[in-house]
C-alpha positions as a printed Julia matrix, in Angstrom:
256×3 Matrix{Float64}:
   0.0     0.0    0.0
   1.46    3.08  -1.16
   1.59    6.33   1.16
   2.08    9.68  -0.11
   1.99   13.38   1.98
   1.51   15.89  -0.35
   2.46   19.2    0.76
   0.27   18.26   4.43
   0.01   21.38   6.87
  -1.93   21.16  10.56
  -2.44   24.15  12.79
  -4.11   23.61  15.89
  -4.44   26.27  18.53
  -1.6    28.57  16.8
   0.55   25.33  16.7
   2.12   24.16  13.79
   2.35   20.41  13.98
   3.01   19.82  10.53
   4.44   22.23   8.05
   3.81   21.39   4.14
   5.28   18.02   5.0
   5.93   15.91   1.16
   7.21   12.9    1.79
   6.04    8.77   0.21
   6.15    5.32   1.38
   5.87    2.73  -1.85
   4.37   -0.22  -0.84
   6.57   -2.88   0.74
   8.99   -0.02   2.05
   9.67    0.47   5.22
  10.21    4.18   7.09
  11.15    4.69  10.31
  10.57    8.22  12.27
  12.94    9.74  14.75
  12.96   13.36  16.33
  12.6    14.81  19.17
   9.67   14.68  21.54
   6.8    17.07  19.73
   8.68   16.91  16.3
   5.56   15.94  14.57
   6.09   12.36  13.81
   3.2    11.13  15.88
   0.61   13.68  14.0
   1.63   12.6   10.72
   0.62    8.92  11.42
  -2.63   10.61  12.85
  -3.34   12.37   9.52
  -2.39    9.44   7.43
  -5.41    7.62   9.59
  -8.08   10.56   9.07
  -7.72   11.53  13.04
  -6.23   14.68  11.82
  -7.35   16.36   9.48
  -4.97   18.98   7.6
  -5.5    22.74   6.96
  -3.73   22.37   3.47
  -2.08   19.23   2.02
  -3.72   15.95   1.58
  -3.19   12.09   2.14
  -3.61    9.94  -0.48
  -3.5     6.0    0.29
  -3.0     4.59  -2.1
  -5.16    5.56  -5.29
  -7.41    7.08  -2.53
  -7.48   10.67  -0.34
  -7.75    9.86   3.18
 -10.72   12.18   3.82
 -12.98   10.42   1.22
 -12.73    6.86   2.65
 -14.46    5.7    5.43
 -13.49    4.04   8.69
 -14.05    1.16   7.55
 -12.37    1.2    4.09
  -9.52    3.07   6.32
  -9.41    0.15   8.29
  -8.67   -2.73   5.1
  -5.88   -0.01   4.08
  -4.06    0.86   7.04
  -3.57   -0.1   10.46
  -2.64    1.4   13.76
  -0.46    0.86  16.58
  -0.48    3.75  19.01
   2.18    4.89  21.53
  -0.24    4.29  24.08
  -3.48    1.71  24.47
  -6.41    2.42  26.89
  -9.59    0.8   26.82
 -11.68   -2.08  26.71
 -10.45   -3.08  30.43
 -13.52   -5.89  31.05
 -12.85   -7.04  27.65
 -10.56  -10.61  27.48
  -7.57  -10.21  25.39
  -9.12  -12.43  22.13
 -12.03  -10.25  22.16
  -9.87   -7.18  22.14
  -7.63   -8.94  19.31
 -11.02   -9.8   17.3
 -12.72   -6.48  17.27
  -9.84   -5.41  14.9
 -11.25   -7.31  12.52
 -14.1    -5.44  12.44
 -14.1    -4.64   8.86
 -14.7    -8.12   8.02
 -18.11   -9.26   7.65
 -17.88  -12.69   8.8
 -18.65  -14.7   12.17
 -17.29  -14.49  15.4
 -15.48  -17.76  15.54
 -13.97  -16.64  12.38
 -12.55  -13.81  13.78
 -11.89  -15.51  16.86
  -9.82  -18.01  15.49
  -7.7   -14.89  13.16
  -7.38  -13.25  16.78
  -6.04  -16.22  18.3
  -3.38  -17.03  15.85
  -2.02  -13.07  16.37
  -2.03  -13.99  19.88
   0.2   -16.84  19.13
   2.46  -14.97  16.45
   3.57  -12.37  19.31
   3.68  -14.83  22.01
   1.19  -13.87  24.13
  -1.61  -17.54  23.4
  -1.55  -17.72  27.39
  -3.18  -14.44  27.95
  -6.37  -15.13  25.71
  -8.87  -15.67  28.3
  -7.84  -13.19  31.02
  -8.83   -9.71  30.71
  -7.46   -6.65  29.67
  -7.43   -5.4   33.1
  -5.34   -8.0   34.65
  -2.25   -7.76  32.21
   0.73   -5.7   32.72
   2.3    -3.19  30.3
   4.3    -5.09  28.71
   0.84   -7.95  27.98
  -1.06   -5.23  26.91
   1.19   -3.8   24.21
   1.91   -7.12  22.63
  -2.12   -7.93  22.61
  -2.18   -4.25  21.12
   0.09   -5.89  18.27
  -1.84   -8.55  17.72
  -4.78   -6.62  17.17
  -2.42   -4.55  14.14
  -1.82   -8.29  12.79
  -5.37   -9.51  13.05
  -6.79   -6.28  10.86
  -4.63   -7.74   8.2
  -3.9    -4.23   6.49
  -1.41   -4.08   4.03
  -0.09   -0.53   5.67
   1.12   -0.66   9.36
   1.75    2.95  11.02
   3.83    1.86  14.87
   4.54    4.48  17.01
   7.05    2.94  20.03
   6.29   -0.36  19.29
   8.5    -1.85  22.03
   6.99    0.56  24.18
   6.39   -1.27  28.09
   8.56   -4.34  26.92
  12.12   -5.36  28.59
  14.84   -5.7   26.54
  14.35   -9.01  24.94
  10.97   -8.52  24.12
  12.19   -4.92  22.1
  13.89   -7.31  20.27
  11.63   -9.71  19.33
   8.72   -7.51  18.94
  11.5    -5.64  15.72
  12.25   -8.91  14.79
   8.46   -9.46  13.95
   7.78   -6.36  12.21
  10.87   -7.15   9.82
   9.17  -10.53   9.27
   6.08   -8.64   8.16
   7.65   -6.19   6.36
   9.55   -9.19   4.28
   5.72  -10.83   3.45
   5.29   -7.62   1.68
   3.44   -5.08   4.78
   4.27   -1.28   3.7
   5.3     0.16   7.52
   5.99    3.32   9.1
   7.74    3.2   12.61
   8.39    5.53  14.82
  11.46    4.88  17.07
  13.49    6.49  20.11
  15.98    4.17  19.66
  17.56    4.13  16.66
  20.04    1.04  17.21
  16.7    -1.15  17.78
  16.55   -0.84  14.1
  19.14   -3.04  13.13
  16.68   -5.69  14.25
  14.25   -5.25  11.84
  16.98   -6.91   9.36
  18.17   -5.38   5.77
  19.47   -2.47   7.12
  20.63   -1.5    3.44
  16.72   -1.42   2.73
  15.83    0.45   6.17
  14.91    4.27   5.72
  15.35    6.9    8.11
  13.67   10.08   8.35
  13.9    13.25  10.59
  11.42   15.45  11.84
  11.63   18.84  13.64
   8.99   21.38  14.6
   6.69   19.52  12.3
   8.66   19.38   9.18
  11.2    16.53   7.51
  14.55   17.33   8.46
  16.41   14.88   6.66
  15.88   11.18   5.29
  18.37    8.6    4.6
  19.04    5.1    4.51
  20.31    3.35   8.13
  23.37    2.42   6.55
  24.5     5.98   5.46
  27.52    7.34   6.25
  25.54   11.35   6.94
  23.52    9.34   9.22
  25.01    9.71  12.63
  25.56   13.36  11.73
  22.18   14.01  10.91
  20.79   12.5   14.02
  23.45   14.26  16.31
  22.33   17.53  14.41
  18.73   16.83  14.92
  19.51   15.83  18.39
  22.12   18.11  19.33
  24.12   15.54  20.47
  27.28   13.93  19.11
  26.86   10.23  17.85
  29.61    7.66  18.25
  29.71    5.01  16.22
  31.04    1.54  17.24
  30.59   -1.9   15.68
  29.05   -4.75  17.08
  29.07   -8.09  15.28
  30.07   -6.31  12.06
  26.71   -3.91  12.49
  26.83   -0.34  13.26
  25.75    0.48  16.8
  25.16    4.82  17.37
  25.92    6.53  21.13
  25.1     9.47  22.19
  26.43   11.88  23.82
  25.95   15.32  25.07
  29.06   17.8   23.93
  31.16   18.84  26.92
C-alpha cells in the first residue's frame, strides 16, 4: 500500500504540527521516524489515519485521499499501533484482538480463530482468556500488536512499538515487524531508539527520516555514512559510532 503526503500542513491552537510536509512510502517499504519529543512524527501517522485532518495538504493511500474513505475502508488499508493503548479493560484479550477485525463481515469464531493465531504470532496464546485489566504493560502492548496483525492491512503505522517491553521482548517484537515487512506489509515506525533498528533486518533497505517542529529534516538510509551526523544535528548531540558483530551500533552523547 502506497503512502504519499503531499504538501500536508496542521495548525491547531496557533501550533504548527506539521508544516507542508511531502514525503512517500511505496508499498513494501519500510520508514522509520525519529525526532525529538513534539517533532511531529506522531501527528503525521494521525493524519495518514483521518484523526487529523490537515489545513492544506492531503493524504492519499494509495489511489485514494484519506478524507474520502471511510473508517471502515480506512481500516482494510491501514492499520494502527499507538504509543499508548487504553480501553476495553472488562474485555478478554481475544475479544480485544477480534474487534480489529471489524471490517470483516464474517462470524465471530472466524474472527476468533484470526485473533487467536495473532495472539500466538507475538507470544502472548496464554493471555487469551484473562482480561485486559489484569495484564501488565508489557501484555497489553503485545495484545495491542496482535490486534495490528489480526486487521490484516497491508499498511502498518507503529509508534514505540517496544513501548512497556524489557529488553528481549524490544527485540523480538523488531524482529516481527521485519518478518512482516519481508511478506510484503508497507510500515511506518516511529522509534526512540535508533540502534533497535538493526533488528528489523536489511538495514541496506531500512529508511530513516527526521522530523523537527513539524517538518522533515532529513531522510536517509540506516546504513549511510551522513547518518550519525544528521541524528546528532537533529539531536544536538554527538553520535559515536562503534561496531558490534560487524553492524553499526550509534551513542550518544551530550558535547562537553
Amino acid at each position: 500500500m502506497k503512502l504519499r503526503f503531499q504538501e500536508v500542513s496542521v495548525v491547531r491552537r496557533a501550533h504548527q504540527l506539521l508544516d507542508k510536509v511531502e514525503l512517500t512510502l511505496e508499498a513494501g517499504q519500510l520508514l522509520a521516524l525519529v525526532g525529538p519529543n513534539g517533532a511531529g512524527k506522531t501527528s503525521l501517522l494521525r493524519s495518514a489515519l483521518g484523526l487529523l485532518v490537515p489545513d492544506s495538504g492531503q493524504v492519499w493511500l494509495g489511489d485514494s485521499v484519506v478524507a474520502a474513505l471511510s473508517p471502515r475502508q480506512r481500516a482494510g488499508r491501514v492499520a494502527w499501533l499507538p504509543q499508548h493503548t487504553s480501553g476495553g479493560e472488562a474485555l478478554l484479550a481475544l475479544e480485544a484482538v477480534a474487534a480489529a477485525r471489524f471490517r470483516f463481515d464474517e462470524p465471530f469464531a472466524v474472527a476468533s480463530r484470526e485473533a487467536s493465531a495473532a495472539l500466538t504470532r507475538v507470544g502472548v496464546a496464554k493471555v487469551a482468556r484473562r482480561a485486559l485489566s489484569t495484564l501488565s504493560g508489557g501484555e497489553r502492548q503485545r495484545v495491542a500488536l496482535a490486534g495490528l496483525l489480526a486487521q490484516a492491512a497491508p499498511l502498518l503505522l507503529v509508534d514505540e512499538p517496544a513501548n512497556h517491553l524489557d529488553p528481549a521482548q524490544q527485540i523480538d517484537v523488531y524482529r516481527l515487524l521485519g518478518e512482516l515487512w519481508r511478506e510484503g506489509k508497507s510500515i511506518v515506525l516511529v522509534t526512540h531508539d535508533i540502534n533497535l533498528l538493526r533488528h528489523l533486518g536489511d538495514p541496506e533497505r531500512v529508511r530513516v527520516a527526521g522530523m523537527a517542529d513539524g517538518k522533515l529534516a532529513f531522510q536517509a538510509a540506516l546504513t549511510a555514512s551522513e547518518l550519525p551526523r544528521q541524528l546528532g544535528q537533529l539531536f544536538g548531540v554527538e553520535m559515536r559510532e562503534l561496531l558490534l558483530e560487524g553492524q553499526r551500533v550509534l551513542i550518544p552523547e551530550r558535547p562537553a
